[in-house]
C-alpha positions as a LaTeX table, in Angstrom:
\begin{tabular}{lrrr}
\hline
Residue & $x$ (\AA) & $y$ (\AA) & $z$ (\AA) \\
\hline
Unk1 & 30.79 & 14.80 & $-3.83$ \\
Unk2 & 27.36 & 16.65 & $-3.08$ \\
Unk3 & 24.52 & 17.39 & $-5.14$ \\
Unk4 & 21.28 & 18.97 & $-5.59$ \\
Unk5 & 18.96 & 16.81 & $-4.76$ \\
Unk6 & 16.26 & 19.48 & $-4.53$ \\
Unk7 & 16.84 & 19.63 & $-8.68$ \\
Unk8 & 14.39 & 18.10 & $-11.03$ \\
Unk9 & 17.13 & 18.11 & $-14.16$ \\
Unk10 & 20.47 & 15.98 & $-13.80$ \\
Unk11 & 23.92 & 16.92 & $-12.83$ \\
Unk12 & 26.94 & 15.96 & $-14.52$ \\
Unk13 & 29.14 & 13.92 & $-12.48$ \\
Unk14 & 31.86 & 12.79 & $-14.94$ \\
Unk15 & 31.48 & 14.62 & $-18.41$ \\
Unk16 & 32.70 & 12.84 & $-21.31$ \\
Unk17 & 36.33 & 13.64 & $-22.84$ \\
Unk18 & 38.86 & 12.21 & $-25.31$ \\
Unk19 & 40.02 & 10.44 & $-22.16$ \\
Unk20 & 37.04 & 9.47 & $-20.49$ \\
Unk21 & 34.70 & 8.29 & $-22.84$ \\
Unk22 & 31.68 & 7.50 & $-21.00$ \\
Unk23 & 30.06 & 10.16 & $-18.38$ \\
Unk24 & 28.96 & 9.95 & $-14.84$ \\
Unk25 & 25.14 & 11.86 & $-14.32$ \\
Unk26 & 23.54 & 12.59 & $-10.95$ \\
Unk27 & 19.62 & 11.28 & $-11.85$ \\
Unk28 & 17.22 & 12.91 & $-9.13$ \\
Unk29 & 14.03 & 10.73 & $-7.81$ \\
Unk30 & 10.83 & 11.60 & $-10.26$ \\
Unk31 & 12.68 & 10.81 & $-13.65$ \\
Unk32 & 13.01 & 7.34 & $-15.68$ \\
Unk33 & 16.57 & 6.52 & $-16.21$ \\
Unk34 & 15.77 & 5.16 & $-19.96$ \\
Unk35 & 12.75 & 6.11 & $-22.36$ \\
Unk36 & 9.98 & 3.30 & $-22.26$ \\
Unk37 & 8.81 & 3.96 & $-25.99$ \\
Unk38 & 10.72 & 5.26 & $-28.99$ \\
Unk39 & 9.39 & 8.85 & $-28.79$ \\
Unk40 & 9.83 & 9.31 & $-24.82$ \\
Unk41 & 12.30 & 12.21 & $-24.37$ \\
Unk42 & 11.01 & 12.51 & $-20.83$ \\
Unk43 & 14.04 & 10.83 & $-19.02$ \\
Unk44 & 17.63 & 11.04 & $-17.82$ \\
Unk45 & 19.33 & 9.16 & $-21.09$ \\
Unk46 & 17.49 & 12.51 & $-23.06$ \\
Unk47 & 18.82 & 15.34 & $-20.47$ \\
Unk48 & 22.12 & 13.87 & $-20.71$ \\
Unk49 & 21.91 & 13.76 & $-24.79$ \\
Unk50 & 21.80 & 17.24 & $-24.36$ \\
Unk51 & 25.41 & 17.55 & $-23.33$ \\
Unk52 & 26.96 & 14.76 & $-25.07$ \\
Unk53 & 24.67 & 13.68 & $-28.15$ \\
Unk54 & 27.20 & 10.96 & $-28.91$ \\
Unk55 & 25.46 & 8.47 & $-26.54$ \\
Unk56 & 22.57 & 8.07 & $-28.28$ \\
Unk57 & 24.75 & 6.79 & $-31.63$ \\
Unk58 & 25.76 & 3.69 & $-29.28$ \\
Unk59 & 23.86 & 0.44 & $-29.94$ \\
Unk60 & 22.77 & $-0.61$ & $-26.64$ \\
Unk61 & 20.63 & $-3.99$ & $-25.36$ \\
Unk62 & 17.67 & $-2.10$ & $-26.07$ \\
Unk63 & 18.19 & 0.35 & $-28.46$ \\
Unk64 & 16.03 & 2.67 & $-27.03$ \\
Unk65 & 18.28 & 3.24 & $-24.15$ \\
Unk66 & 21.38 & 3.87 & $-26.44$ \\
Unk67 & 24.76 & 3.90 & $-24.10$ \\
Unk68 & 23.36 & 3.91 & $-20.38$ \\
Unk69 & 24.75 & 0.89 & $-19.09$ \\
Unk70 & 22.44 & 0.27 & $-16.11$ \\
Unk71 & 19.39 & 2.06 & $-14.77$ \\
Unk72 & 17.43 & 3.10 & $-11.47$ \\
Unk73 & 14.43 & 3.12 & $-10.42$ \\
Unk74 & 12.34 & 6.28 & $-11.49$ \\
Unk75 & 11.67 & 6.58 & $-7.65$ \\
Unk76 & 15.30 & 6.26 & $-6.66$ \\
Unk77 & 17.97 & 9.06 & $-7.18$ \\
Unk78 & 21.50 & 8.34 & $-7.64$ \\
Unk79 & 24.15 & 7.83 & $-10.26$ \\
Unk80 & 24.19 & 6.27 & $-13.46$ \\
Unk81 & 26.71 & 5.34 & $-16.22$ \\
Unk82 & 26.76 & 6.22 & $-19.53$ \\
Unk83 & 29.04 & 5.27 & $-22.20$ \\
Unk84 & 29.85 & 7.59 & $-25.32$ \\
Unk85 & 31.01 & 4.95 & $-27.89$ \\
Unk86 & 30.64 & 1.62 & $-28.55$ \\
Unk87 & 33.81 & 0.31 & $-27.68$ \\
Unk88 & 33.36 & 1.43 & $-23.92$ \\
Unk89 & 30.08 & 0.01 & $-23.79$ \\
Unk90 & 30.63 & $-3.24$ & $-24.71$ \\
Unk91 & 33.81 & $-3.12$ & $-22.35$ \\
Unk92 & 31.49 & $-1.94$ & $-19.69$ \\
Unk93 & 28.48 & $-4.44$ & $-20.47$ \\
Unk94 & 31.47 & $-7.43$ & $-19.89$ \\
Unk95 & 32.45 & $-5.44$ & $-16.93$ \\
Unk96 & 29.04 & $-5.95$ & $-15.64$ \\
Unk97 & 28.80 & $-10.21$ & $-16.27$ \\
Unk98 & 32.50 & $-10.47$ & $-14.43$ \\
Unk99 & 31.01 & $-8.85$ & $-11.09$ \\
Unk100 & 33.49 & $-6.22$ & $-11.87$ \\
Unk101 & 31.25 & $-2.86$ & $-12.35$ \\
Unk102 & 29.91 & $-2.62$ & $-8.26$ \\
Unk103 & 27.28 & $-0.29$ & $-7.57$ \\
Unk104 & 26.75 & 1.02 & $-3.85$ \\
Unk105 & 23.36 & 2.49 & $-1.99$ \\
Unk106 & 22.18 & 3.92 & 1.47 \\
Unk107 & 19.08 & 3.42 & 3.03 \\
Unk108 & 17.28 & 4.47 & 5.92 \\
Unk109 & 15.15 & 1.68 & 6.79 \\
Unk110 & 12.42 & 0.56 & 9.77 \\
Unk111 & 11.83 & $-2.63$ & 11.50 \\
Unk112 & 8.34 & $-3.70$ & 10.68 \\
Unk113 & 8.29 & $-7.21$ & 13.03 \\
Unk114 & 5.01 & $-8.52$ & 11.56 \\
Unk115 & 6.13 & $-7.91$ & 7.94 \\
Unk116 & 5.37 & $-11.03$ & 6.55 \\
Unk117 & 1.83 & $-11.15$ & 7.67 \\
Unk118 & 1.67 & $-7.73$ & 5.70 \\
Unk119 & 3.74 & $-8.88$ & 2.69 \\
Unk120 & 3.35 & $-12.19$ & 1.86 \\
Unk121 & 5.56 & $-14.22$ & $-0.74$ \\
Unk122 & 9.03 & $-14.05$ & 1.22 \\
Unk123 & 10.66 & $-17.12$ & 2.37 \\
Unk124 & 12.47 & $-17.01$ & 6.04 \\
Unk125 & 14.88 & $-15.39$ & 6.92 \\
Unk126 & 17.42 & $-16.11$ & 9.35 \\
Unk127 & 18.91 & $-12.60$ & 9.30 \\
Unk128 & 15.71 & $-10.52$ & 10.72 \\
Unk129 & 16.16 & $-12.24$ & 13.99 \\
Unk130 & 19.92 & $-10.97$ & 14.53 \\
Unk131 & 18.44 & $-7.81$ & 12.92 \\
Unk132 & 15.78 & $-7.27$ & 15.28 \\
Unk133 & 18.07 & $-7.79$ & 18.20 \\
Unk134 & 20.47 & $-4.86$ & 17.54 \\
Unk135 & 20.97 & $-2.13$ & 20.00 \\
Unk136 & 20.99 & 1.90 & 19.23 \\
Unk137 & 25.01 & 1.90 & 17.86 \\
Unk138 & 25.46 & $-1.62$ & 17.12 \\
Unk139 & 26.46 & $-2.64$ & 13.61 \\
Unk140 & 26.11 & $-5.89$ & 11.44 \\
Unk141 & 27.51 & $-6.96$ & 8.14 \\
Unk142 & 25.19 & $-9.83$ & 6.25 \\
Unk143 & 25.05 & $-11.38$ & 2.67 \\
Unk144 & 21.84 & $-11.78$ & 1.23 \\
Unk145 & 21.54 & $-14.25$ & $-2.03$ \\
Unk146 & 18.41 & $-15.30$ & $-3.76$ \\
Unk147 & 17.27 & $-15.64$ & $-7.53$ \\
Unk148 & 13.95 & $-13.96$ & $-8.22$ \\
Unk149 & 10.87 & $-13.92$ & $-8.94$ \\
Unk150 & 7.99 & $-11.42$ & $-9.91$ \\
Unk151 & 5.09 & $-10.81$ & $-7.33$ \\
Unk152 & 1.31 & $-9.48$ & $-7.15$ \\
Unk153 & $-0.80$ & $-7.28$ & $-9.40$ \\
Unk154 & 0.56 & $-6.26$ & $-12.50$ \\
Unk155 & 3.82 & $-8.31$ & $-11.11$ \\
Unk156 & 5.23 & $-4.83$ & $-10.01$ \\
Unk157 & 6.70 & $-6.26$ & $-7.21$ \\
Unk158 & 9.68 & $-9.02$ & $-6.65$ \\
Unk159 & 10.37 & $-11.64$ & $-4.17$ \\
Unk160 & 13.32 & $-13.40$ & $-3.27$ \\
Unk161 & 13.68 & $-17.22$ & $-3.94$ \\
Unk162 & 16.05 & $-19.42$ & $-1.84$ \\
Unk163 & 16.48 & $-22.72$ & 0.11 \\
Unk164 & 13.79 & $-21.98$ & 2.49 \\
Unk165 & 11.50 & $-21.21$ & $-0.46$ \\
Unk166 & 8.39 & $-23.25$ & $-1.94$ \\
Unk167 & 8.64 & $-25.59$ & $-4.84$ \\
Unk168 & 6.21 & $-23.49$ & $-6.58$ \\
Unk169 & 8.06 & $-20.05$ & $-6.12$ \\
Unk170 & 10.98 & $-21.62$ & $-7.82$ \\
Unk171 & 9.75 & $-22.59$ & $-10.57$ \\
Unk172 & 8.27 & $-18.77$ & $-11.20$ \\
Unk173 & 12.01 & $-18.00$ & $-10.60$ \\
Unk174 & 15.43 & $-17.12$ & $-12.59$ \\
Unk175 & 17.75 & $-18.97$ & $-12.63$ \\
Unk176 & 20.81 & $-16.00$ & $-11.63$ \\
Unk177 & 21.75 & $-16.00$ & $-8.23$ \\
Unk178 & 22.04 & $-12.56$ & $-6.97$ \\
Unk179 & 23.84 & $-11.36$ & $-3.97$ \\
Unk180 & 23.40 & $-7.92$ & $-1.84$ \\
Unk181 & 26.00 & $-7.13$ & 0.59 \\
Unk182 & 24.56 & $-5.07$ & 3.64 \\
Unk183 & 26.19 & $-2.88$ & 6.48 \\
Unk184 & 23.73 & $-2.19$ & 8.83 \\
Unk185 & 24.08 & 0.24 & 12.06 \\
Unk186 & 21.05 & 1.08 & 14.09 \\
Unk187 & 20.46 & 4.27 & 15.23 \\
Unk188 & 18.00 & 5.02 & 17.57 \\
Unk189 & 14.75 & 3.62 & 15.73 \\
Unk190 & 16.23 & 3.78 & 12.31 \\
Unk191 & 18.40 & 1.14 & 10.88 \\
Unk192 & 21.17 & 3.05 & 7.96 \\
Unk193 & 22.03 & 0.47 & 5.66 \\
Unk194 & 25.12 & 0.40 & 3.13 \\
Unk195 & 24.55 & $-1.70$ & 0.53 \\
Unk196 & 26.42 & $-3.14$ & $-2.66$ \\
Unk197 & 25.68 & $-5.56$ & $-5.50$ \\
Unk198 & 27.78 & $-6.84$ & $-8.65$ \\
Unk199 & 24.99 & $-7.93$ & $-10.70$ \\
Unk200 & 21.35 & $-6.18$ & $-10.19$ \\
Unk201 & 17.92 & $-7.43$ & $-10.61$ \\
Unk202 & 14.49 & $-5.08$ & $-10.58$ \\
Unk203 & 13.91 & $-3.92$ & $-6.91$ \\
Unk204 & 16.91 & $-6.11$ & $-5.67$ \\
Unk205 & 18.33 & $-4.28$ & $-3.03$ \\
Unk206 & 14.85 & $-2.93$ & $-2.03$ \\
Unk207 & 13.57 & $-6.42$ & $-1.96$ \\
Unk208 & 16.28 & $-8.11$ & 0.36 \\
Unk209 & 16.07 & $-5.14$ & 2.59 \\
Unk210 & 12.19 & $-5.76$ & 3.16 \\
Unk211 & 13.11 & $-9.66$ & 3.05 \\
Unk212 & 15.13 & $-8.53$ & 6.46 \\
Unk213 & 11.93 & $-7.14$ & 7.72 \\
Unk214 & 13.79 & $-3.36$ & 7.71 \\
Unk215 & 11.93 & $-2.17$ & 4.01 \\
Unk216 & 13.33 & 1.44 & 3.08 \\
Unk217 & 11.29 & 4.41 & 4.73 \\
Unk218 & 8.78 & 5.56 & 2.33 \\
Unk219 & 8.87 & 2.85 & $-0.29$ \\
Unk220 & 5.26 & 2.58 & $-1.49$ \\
Unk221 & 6.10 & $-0.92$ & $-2.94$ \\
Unk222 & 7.60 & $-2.75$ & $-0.25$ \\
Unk223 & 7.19 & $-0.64$ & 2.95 \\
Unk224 & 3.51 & $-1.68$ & 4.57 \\
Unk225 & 3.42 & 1.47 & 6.82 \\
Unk226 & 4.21 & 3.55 & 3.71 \\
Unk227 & 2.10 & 6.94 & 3.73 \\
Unk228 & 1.27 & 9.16 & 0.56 \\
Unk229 & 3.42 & 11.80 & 0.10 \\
Unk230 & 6.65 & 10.14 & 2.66 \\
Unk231 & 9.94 & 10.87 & 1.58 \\
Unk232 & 11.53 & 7.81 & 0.03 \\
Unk233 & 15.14 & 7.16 & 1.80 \\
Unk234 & 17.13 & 5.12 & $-1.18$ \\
Unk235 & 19.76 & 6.75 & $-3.04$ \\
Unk236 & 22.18 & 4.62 & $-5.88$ \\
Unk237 & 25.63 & 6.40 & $-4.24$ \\
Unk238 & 28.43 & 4.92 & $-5.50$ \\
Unk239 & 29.97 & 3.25 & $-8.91$ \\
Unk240 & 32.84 & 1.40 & $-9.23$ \\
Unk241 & 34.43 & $-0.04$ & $-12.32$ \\
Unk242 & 37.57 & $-0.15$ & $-14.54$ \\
Unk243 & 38.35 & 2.79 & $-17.22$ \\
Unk244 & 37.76 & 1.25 & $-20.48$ \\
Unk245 & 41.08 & 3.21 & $-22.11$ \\
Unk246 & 43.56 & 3.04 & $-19.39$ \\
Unk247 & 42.35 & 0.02 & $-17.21$ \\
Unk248 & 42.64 & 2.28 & $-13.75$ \\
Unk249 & 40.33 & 1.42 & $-10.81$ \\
Unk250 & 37.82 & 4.26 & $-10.90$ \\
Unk251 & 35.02 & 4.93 & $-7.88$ \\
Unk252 & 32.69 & 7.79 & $-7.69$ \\
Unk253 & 30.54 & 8.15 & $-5.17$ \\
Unk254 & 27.92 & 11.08 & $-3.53$ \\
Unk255 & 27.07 & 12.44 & $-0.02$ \\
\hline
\end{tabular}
């Protein structure tokens, strides 16, 4: 499915029905996913109340963010999931602890060698080595599972924490192991990465990419050579989960 990514409103996916009682919105980079204080309008949760004011009558986590089930980045554009009464979202929510609501992204990504001289906080990695050594063509599939941990000023950042890391950055850790499943091909200089998670933590999959030493092109967080104004190559392009009335497999996904 294609969309507008040139937009700077949402696009309606999946509306909600009497069979489908949750909807499916396109969420362009620029816009919060969720309000971050009680008055905020300014955000994709509001756009999409718009069209179906029923979400906001669902008791979320936070009961600001009413029935969204997950959220994005404000720099990342993608999909997000939105249910339209409370039954679906607490079916969706236990979706989400069984591993059994997947979310998918693409990435175009760069090998920065010398990126943990210019990011520091990331334990080895065995995986940048194999990465590094991949010709224009070639393709690799790799698991990447850490907890995590928050990083540098104003802790905006995160860092994975594993085997190979320091006693201290444990115990700054969680304790959920999270895991991010990665297809990567390289294409001339650019590495295009397919990526997909159960669970989600803040920054994961941006994280584990830079923790391969191939950060996403233009990510001002976690990409060293980042320059102002640089297109940021992430999009959240897939969601798969279980229909909370009739139990069928559902996947949606954008070009």
């Amino acid at each position: 499915m294609k969309v507008d990514k040139h937009s700077s409103k949402i696009q309606i996916i999946s509306p909600v029905t009497k069979e489908n009682p949750f909807a499916v919105i396109y969420k362009p980079s620029g816009i919060q996913s969720a309000p971050l204080t009680e008055n905020d309008r300014n955000c994709a949760l509001y756009q999409a109340a718009k069209f179906f004011p029923e979400i906001l009558k669902v008791k979320g986590k936070k009961e600001i963010e009413a029935g969204l089930i997950h959220r994005i980045d404000t720099v990342t554009d993608g999909l997000l999931l939105i249910a339209s009464d409370q039954t679906s979202y607490d079916f969706f929510i236990q979706l989400q602890k069984e591993g059994k609501f997947i979310k998918t992204y693409s990435a175009k990504c760069s090998l920065i060698k010398n990126l943990f001289e210019l990011k520091t906080g990331y334990p080895e990695n065995e995986n940048a080595e194999k990465i590094e050594m991949l010709k224009s063509g070639q393709t690799l599939d790799i698991e990447l599972s850490s907890f995590f941990r928050a990083f540098g000023p104003g802790r905006k950042e995160v860092r994975p924490v594993n085997k190979n890391a320091s006693t201290a950055a444990f115990k700054k850790s969680g304790d959920t192991l999270y895991t991010t499943s990665v297809n990567i091909t390289k294409s001339a200089e650019e590495y295009i990465c397919k990526c997909k998670i159960e669970n989600g933590f803040r920054h994961q999959v941006r994280s584990h990419l830079a923790w391969c030493k191939i950060p996403v092109k233009g990510d001002a967080l976690y990409n060293p050579e980042y320059n102002e104004g640089e297109e940021f190559f992430f999009t959240a392009t897939g969601l798969s989960f279980i229909h909370p009335v009739t139990k069928e497999n559902i996947s949606i996904s954008i070009d």
